[in-house]
SEBA-289737 format. One record per atom (N, C-alpha, C): residue in three letters; x, y negated, z; atom name. Coordinates in steps of 0.2 Angstrom, whole numbers. Example, Ala and Ser with C-alpha at 12.3 -4.5 7.8 and 13.67 -1.06 7.14 Angstrom:
<nodes>
  rolum      x      y      z  banu
    ALA     66     28     39     N
    ALA     62     22     39    CA
    ALA     66     16     39     C
    SER     64     11     35     N
    SER     68      5     36    CA
    SER     64      0     39     C
</nodes>
This chain:
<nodes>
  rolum      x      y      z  banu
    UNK    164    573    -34     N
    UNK    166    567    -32    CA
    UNK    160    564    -28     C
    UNK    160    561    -22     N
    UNK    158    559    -21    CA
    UNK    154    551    -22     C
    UNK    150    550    -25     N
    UNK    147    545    -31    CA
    UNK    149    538    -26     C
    UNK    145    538    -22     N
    UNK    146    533    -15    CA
    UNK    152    528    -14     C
    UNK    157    533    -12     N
    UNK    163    533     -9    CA
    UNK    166    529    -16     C
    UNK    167    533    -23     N
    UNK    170    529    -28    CA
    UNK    167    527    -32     C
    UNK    159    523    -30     N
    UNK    156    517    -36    CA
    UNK    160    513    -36     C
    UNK    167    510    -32     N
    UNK    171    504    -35    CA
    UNK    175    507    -40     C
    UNK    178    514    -41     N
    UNK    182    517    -45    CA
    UNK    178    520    -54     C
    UNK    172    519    -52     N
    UNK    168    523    -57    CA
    UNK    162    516    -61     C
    UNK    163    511    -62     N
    UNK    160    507    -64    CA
    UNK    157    509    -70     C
    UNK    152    508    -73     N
    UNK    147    510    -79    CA
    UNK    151    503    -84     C
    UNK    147    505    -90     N
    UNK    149    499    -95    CA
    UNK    146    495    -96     C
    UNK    140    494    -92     N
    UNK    135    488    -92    CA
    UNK    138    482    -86     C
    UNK    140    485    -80     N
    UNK    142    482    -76    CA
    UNK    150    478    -78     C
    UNK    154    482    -81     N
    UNK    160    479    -83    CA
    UNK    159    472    -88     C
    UNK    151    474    -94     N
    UNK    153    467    -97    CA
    UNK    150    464    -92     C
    UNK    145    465    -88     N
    UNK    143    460    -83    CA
    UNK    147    454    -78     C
    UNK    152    459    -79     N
    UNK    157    456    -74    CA
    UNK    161    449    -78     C
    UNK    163    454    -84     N
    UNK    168    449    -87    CA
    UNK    163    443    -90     C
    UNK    156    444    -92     N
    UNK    154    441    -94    CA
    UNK    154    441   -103     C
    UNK    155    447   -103     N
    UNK    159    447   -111    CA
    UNK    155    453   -115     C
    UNK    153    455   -121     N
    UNK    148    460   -125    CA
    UNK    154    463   -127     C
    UNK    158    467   -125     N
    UNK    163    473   -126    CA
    UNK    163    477   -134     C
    UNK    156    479   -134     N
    UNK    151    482   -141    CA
    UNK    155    477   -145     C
    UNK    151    472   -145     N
    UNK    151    468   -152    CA
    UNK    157    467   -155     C
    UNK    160    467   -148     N
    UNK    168    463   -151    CA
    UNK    171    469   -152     C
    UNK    170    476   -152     N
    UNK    173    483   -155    CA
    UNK    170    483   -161     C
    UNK    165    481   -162     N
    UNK    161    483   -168    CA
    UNK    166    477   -174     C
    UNK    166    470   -170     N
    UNK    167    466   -177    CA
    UNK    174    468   -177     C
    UNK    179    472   -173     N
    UNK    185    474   -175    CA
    UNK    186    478   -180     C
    UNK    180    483   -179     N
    UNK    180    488   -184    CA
    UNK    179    488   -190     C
    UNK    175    482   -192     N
    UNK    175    480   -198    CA
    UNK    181    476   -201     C
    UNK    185    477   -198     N
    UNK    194    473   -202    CA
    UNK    198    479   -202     C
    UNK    197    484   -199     N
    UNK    201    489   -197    CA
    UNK    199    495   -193     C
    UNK    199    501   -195     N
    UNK    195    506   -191    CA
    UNK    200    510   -186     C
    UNK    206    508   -189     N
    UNK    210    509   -181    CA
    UNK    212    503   -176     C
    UNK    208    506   -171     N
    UNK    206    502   -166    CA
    UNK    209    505   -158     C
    UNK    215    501   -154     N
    UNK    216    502   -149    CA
    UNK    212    498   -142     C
    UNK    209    502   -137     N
    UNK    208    499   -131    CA
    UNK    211    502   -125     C
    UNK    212    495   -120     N
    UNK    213    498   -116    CA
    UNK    211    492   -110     C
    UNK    210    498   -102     N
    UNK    206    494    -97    CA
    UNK    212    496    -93     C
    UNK    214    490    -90     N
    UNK    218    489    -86    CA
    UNK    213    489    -77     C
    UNK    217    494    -72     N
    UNK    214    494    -67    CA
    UNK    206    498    -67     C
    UNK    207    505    -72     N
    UNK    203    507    -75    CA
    UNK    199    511    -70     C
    UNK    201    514    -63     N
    UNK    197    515    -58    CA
    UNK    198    524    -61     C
    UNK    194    527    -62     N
    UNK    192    534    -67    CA
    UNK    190    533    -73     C
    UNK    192    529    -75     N
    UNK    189    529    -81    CA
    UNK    183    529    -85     C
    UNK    176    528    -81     N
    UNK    170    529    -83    CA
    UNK    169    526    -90     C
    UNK    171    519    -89     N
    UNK    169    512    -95    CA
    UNK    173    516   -102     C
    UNK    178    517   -102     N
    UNK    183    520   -105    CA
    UNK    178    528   -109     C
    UNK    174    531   -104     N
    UNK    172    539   -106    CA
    UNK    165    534   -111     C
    UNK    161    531   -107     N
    UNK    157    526   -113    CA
    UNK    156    524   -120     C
    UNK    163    521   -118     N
    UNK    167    519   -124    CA
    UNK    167    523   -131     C
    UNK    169    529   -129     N
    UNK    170    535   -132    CA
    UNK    163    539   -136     C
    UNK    160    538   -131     N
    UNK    153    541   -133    CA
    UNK    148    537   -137     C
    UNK    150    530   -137     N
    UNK    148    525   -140    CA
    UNK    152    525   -149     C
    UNK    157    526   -147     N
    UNK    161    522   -156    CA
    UNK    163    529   -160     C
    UNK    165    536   -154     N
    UNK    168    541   -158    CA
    UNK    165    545   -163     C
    UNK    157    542   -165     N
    UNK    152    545   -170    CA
    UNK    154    544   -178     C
    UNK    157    536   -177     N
    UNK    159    534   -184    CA
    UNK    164    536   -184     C
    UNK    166    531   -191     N
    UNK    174    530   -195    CA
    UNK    178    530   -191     C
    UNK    179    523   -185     N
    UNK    185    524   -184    CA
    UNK    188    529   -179     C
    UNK    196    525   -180     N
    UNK    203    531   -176    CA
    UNK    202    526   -171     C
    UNK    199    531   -167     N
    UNK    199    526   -160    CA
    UNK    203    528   -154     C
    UNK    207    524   -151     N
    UNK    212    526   -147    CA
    UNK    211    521   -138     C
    UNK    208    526   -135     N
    UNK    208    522   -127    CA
    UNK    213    525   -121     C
    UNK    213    521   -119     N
    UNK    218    520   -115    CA
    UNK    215    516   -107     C
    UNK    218    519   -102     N
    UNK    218    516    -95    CA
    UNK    222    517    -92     C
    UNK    224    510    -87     N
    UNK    230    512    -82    CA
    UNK    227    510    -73     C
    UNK    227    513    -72     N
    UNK    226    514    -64    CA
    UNK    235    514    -59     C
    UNK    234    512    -53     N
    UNK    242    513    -48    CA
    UNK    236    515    -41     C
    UNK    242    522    -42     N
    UNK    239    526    -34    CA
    UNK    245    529    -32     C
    UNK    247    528    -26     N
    UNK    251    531    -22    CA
    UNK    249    537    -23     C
    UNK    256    543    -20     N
    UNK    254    549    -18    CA
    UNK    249    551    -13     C
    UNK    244    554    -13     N
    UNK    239    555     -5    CA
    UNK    241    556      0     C
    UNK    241    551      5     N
    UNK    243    551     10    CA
    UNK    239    551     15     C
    UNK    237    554     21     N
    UNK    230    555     26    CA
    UNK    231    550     30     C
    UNK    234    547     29     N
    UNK    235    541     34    CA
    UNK    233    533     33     C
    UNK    230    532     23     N
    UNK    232    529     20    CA
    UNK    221    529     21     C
    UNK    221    520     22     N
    UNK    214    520     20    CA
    UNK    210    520     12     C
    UNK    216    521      9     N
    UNK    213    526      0    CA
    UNK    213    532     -1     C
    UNK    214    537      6     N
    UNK    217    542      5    CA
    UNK    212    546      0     C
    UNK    205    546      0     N
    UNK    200    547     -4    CA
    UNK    199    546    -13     C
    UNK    202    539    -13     N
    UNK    204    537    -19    CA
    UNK    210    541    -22     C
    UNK    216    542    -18     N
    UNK    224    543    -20    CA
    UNK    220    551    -22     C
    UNK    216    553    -19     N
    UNK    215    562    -20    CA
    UNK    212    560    -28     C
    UNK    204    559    -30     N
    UNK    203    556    -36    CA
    UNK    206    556    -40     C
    UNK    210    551    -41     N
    UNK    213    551    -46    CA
    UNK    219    557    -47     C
    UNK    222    561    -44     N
    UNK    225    565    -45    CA
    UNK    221    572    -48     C
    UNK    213    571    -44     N
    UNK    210    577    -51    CA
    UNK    208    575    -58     C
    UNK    208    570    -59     N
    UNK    207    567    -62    CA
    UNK    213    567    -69     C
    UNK    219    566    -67     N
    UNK    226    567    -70    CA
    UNK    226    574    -73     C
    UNK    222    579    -68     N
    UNK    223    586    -69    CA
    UNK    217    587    -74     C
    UNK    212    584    -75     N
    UNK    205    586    -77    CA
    UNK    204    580    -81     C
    UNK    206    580    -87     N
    UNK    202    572    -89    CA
    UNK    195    571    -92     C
    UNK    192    578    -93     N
    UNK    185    578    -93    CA
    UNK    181    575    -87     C
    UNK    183    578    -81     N
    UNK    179    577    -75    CA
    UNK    173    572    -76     C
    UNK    177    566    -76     N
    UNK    173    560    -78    CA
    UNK    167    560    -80     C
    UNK    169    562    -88     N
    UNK    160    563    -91    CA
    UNK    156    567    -89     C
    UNK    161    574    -86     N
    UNK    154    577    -84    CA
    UNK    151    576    -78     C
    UNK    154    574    -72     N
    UNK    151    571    -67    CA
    UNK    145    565    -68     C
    UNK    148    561    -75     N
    UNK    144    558    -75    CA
    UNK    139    558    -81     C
    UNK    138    565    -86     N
    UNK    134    567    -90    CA
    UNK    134    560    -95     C
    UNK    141    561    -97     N
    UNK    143    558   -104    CA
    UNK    145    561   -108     C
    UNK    140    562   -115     N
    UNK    142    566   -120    CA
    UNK    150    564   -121     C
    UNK    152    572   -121     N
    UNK    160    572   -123    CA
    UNK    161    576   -128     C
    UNK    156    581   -133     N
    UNK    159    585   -136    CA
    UNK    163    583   -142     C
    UNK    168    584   -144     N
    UNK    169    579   -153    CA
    UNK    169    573   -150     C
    UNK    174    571   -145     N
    UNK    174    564   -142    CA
    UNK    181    563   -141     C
    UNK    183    556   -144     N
    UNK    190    553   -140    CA
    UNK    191    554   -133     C
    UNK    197    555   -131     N
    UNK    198    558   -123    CA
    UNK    202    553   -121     C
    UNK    200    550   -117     N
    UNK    204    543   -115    CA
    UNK    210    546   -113     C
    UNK    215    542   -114     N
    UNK    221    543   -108    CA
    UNK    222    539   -102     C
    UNK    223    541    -99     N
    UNK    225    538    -91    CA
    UNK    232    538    -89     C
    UNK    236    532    -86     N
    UNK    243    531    -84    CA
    UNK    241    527    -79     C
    UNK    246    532    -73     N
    UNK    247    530    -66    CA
    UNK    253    524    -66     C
    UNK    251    519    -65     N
    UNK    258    516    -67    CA
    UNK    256    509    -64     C
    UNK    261    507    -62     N
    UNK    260    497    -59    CA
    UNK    259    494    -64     C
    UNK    253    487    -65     N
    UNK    251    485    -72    CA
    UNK    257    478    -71     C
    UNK    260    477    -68     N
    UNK    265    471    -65    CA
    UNK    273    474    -68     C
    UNK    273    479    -69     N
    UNK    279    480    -72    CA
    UNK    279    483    -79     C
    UNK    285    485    -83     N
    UNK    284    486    -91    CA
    UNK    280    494    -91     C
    UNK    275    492    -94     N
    UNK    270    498    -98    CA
    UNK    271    503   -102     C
    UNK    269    509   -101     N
    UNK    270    513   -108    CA
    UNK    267    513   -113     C
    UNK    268    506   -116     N
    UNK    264    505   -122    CA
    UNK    268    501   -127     C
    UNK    270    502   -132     N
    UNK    274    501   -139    CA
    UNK    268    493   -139     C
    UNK    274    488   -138     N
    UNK    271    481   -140    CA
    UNK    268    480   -146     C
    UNK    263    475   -147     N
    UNK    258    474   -152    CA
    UNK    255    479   -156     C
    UNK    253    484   -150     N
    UNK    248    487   -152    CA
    UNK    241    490   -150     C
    UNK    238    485   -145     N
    UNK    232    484   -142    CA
    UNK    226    478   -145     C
    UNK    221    482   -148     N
    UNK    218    477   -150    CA
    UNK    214    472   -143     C
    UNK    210    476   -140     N
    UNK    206    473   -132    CA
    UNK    208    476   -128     C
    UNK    210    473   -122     N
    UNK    212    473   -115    CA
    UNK    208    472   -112     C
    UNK    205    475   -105     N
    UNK    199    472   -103    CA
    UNK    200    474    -94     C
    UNK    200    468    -93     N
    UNK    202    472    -83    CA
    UNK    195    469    -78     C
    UNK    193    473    -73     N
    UNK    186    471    -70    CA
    UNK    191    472    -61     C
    UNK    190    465    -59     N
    UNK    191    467    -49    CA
    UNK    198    472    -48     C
    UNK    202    471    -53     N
    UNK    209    473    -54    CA
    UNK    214    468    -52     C
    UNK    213    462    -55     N
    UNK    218    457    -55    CA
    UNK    222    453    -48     C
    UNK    216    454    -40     N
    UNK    218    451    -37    CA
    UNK    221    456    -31     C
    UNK    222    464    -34     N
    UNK    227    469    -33    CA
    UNK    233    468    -34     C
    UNK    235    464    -41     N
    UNK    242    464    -42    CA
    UNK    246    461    -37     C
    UNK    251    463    -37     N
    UNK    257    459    -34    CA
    UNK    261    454    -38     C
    UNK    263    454    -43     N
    UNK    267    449    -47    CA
    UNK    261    448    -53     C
    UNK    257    444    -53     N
    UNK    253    444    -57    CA
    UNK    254    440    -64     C
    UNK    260    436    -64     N
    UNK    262    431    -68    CA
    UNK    266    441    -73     C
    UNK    269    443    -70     N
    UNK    272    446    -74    CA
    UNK    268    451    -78     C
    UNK    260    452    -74     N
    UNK    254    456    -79    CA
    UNK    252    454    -83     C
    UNK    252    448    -84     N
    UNK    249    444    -88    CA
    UNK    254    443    -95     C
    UNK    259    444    -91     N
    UNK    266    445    -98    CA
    UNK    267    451   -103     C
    UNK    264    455    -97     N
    UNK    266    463   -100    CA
    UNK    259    464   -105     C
    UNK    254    459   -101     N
    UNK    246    461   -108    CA
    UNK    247    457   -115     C
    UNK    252    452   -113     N
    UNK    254    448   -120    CA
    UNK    258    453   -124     C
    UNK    262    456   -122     N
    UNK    268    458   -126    CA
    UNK    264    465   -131     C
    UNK    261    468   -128     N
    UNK    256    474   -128    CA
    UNK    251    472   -135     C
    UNK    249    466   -133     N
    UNK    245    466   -139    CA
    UNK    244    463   -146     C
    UNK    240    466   -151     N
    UNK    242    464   -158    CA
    UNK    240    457   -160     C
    UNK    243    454   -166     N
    UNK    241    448   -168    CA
    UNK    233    449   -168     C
    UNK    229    445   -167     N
    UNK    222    445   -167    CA
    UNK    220    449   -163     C
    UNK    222    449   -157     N
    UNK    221    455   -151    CA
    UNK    217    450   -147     C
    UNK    214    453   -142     N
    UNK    212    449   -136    CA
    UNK    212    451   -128     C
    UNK    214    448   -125     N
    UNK    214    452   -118    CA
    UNK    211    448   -113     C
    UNK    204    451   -108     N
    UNK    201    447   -105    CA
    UNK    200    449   -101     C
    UNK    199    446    -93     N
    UNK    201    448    -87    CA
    UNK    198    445    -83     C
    UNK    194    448    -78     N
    UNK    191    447    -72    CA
    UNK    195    442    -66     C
    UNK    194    437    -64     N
    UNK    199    436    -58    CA
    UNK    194    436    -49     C
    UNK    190    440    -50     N
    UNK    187    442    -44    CA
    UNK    182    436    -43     C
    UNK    181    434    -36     N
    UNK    177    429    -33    CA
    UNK    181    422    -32     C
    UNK    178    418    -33     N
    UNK    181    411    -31    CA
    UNK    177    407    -27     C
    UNK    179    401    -23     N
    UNK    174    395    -20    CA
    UNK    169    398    -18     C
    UNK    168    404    -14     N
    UNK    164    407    -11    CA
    UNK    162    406     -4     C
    UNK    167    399     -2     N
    UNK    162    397      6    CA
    UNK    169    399      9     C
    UNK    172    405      8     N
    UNK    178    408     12    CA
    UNK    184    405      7     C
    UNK    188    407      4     N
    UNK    195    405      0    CA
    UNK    193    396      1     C
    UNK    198    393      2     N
    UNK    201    384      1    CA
    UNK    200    382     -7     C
    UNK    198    378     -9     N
    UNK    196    378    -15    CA
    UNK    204    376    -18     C
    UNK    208    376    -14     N
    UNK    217    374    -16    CA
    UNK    219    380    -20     C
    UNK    215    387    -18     N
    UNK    218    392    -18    CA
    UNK    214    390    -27     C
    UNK    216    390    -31     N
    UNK    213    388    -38    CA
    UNK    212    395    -41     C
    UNK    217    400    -42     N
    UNK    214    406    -44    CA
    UNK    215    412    -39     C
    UNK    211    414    -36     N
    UNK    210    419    -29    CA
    UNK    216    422    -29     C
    UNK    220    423    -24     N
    UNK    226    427    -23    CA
    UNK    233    425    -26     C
    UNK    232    418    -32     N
    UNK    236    416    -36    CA
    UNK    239    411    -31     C
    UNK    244    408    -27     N
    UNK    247    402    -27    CA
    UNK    255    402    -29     C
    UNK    252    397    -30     N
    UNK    258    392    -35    CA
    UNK    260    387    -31     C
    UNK    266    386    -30     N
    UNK    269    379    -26    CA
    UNK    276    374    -27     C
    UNK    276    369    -26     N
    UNK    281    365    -26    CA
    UNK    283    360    -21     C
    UNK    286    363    -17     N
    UNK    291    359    -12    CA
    UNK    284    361     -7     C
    UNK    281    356     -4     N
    UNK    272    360     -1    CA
    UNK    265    357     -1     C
    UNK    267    359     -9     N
    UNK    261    354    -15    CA
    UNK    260    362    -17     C
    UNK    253    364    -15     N
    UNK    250    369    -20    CA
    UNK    248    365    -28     C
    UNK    249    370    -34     N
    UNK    249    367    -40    CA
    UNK    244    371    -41     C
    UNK    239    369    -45     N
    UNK    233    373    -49    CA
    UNK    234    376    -54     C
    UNK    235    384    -54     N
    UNK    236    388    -55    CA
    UNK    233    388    -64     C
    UNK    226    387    -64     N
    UNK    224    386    -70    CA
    UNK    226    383    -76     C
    UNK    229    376    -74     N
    UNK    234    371    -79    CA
    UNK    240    375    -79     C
    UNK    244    377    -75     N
    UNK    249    382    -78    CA
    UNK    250    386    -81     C
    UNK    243    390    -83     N
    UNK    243    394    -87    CA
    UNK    239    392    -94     C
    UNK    235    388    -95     N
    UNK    230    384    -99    CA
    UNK    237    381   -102     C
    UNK    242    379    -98     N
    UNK    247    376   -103    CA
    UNK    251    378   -107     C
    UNK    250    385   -107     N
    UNK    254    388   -113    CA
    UNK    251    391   -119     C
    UNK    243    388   -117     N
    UNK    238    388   -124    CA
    UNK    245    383   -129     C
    UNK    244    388   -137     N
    UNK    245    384   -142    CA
    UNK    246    386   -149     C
    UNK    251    390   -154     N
    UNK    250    393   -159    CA
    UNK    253    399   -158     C
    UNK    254    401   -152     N
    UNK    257    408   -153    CA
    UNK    250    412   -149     C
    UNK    247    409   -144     N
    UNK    243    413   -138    CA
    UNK    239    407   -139     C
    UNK    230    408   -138     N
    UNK    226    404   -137    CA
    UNK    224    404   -129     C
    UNK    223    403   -122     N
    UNK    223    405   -117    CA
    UNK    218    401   -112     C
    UNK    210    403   -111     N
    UNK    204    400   -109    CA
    UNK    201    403   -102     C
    UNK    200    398    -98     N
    UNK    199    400    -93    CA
    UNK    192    396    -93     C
    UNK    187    402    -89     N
    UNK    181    399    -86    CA
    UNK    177    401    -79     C
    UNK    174    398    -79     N
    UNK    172    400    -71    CA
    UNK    164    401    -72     C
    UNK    163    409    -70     N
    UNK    156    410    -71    CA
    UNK    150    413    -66     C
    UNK    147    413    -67     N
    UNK    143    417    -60    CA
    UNK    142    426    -61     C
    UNK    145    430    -59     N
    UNK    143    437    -62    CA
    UNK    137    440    -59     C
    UNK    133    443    -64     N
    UNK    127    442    -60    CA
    UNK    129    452    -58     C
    UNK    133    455    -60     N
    UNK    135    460    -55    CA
    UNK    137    460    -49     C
    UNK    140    456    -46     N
    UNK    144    452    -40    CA
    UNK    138    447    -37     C
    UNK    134    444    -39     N
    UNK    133    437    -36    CA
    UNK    137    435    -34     C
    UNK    143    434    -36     N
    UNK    148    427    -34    CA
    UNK    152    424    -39     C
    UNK    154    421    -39     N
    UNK    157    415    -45    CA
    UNK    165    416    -44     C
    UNK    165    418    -52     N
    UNK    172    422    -55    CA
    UNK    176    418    -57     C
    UNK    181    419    -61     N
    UNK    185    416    -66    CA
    UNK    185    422    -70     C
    UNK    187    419    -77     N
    UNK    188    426    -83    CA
    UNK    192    422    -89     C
    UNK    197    427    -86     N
    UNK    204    423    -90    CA
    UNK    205    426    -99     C
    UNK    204    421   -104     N
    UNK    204    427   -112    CA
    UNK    211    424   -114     C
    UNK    212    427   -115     N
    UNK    220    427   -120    CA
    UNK    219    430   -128     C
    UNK    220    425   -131     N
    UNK    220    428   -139    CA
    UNK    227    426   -139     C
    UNK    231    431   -145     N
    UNK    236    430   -148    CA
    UNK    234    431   -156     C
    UNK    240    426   -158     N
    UNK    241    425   -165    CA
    UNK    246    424   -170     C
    UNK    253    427   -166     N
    UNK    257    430   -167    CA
    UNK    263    432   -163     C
    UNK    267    436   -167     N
    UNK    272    442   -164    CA
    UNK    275    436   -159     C
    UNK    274    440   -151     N
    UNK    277    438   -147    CA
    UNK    275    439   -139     C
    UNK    278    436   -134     N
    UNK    278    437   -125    CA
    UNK    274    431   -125     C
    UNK    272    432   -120     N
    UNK    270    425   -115    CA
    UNK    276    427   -109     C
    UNK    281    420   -109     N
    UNK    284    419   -103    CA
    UNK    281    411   -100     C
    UNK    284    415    -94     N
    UNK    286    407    -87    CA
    UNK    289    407    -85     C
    UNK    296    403    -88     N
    UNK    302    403    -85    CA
    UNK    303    400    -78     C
    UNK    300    396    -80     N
    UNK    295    389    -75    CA
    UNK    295    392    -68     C
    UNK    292    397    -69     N
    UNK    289    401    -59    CA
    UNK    294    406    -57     C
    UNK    295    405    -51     N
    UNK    299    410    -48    CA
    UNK    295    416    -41     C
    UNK    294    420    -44     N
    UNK    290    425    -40    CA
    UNK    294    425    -32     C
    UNK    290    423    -28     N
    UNK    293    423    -20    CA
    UNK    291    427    -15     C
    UNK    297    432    -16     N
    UNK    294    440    -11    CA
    UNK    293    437     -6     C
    UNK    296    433     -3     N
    UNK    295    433      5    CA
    UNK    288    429      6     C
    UNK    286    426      3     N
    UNK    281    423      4    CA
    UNK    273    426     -1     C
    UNK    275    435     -4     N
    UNK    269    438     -5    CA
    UNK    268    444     -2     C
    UNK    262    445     -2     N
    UNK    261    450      4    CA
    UNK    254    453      0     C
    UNK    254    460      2     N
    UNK    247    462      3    CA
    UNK    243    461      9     C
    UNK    237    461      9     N
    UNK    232    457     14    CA
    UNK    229    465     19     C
    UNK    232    469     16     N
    UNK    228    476     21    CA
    UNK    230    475     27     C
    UNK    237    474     28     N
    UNK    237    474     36    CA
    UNK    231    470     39     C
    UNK    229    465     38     N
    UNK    225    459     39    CA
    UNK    217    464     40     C
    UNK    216    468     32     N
    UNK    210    470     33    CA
    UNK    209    477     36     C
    UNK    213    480     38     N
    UNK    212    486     41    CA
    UNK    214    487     47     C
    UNK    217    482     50     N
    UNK    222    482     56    CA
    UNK    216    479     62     C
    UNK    218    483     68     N
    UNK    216    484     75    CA
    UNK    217    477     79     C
    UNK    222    474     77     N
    UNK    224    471     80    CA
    UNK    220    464     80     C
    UNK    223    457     85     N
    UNK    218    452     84    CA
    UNK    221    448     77     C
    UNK    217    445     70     N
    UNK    219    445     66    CA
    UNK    225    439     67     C
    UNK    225    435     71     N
    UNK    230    429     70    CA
    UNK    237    429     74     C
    UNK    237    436     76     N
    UNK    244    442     78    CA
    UNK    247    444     71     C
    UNK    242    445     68     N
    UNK    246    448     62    CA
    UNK    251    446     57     C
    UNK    257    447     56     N
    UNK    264    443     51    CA
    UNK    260    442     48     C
    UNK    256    447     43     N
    UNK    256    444     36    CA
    UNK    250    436     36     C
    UNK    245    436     44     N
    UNK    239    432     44    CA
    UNK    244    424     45     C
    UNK    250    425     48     N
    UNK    254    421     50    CA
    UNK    255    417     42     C
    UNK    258    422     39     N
    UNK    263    419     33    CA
    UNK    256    416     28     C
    UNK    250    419     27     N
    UNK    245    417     23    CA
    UNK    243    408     26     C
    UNK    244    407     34     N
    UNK    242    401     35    CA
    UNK    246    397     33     C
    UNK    254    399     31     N
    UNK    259    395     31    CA
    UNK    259    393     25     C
    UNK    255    395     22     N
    UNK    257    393     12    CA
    UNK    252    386     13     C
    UNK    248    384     18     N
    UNK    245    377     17    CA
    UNK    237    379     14     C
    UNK    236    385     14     N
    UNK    231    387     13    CA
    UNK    225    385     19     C
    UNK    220    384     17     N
    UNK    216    386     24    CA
    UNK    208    388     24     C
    UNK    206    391     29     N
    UNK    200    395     27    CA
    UNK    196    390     29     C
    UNK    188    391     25     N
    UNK    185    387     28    CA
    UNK    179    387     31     C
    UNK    178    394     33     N
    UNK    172    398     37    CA
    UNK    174    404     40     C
    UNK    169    404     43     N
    UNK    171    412     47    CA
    UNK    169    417     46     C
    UNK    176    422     44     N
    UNK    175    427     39    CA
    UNK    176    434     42     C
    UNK    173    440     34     N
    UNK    176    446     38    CA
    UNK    182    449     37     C
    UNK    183    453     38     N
    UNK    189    456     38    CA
    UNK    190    459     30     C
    UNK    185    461     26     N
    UNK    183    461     20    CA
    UNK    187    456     14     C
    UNK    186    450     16     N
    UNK    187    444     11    CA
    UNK    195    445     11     C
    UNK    198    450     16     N
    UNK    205    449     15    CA
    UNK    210    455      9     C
    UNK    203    457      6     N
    UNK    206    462      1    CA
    UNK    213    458     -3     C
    UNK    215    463     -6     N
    UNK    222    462    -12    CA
    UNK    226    459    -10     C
    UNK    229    456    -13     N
    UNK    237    455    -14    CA
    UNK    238    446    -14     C
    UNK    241    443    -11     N
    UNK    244    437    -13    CA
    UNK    250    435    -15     C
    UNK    250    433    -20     N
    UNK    256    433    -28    CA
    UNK    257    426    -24     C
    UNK    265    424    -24     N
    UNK    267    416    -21    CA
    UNK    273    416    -28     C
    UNK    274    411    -30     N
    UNK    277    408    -36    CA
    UNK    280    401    -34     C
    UNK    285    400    -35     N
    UNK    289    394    -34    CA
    UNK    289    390    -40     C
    UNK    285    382    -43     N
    UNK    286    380    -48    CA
    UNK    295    377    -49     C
    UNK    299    378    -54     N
    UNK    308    377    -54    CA
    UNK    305    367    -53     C
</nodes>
């Protein structure tokens, strides 16, 4: 593997709690003292590296430890500016060692992570309520239907489970500070809604649901990091939102495309949401997905 080409796929375990802001350790450890079987999983897991860590770190004791990751890659296509990535991840599905040894983590007498290719936006292969930690790093503003990721990590996990999430960069000089959570808009009639309170509003006895905004100091730029505790058997829904294809779009045409950026359909539709930019950017800031949702 070329190390260069996939440091965004191959992220170390320092840099991940860095990101979230969060001691992953600790919060493994104080699970394992209520319960030695212990399920993780890292959503938008890249190869797995944080995952292989994991392993070398907890697989010495007591507990049954069970990791999991789920990564989405097309088939490789040469045409496709992941093609490098889509290759990766297919030896990777073939070799699930590669990982550790490429990156000389003890694996002998070690838990082997699993890995599922799979959309994190649609139903999971994962038996509800049984995920202790969920943990996503620079994944979230990929998704496409995000309201419905954020359903399927509810569903997924155990009572006193927790699921904690990166929401990328925010308020960075480029995004409109309307856009509340990067890539998230929520609208009514052409009132963008702050996306934060719609979802902080379903904090209550079933889901505890905390948002905050931090500085990562792995990124230097200022996050959001979404924690969802659950407390009992149950979903988070939104009956509330209605996911609107015509108004979401991936931003790649935008960053990879030749042409002048404000020819571009998807550049058009992005300006249409009310959104506006507030400096002059690169073609870079137009990474992932824009999720549009209609408040009913």
């Amino acid at each position: 593997m070329n190390k260069k080409t996939h440091r965004s796929l191959s992220r170390p375990l320092k840099m991940v709690q860095s990101i979230l802001d969060f001691n992953l350790e600790k919060e493994i450890n104080k699970k394992i003292k209520i319960n030695k079987q212990i399920s993780i999983l890292d959503i938008g897991c890249g190869v797995g590296r944080s995952l292989w860590e994991l392993s070398s770190i907890f697989s010495n004791g007591d507990p049954d430890l069970q990791l999991q990751g789920i990564f989405y890659s097309e088939k490789p296509n040469k045409q496709s500016a992941f093609f490098s990535n889509q290759i990766k991840y297919v030896e990777i599905l073939k070799d699930p060692l590669l990982i550790a040894k490429e990156f000389k983590i003890k694996y002998k007498n070690k838990v082997i992570p699993k890995l599922f290719n799979t959309n994190a936006c649609k139903r999971l292969p994962i038996k509800s309520d049984s995920v202790d930690i969920i943990y996503s790093t620079n994944a979230f503003h990929f998704f496409d239907h995000k309201i419905k990721a954020i359903e399927e990590m509810s569903r997924i996990l155990k009572v006193g489970g927790m699921a904690i999430i990166n929401i990328d960069r925010t308020d960075d000089g480029f995004w409109s500070d309307k856009l509340h959570f990067p890539r998230l808009h929520i609208y009514s009639k052409n009132k963008i809604i702050d996306a934060k309170k719609i979802l902080q509003n379903k904090s209550g006895d079933d889901f505890t649901i905390f948002i905050k905004k931090i500085n990562s100091h792995a990124t230097g730029k200022d996050a959001y990091v979404l924690k969802i505790t659950k407390h009992q058997k149950g979903t988070l829904r939104f009956p509330e939102l209605s996911f609107d294809k015509n108004k979401s779009f991936s931003f790649d045409n935008i960053r990879f495309s030749d042409k002048n950026y404000k020819d571009i359909p998807e550049y058009k539709k992005f300006i249409a949401t009310g959104i506006t930019i507030k400096k002059k950017f690169n073609r870079e800031d137009f990474g992932g997905y824009l999720s549009s949702y209609k408040l009913k």
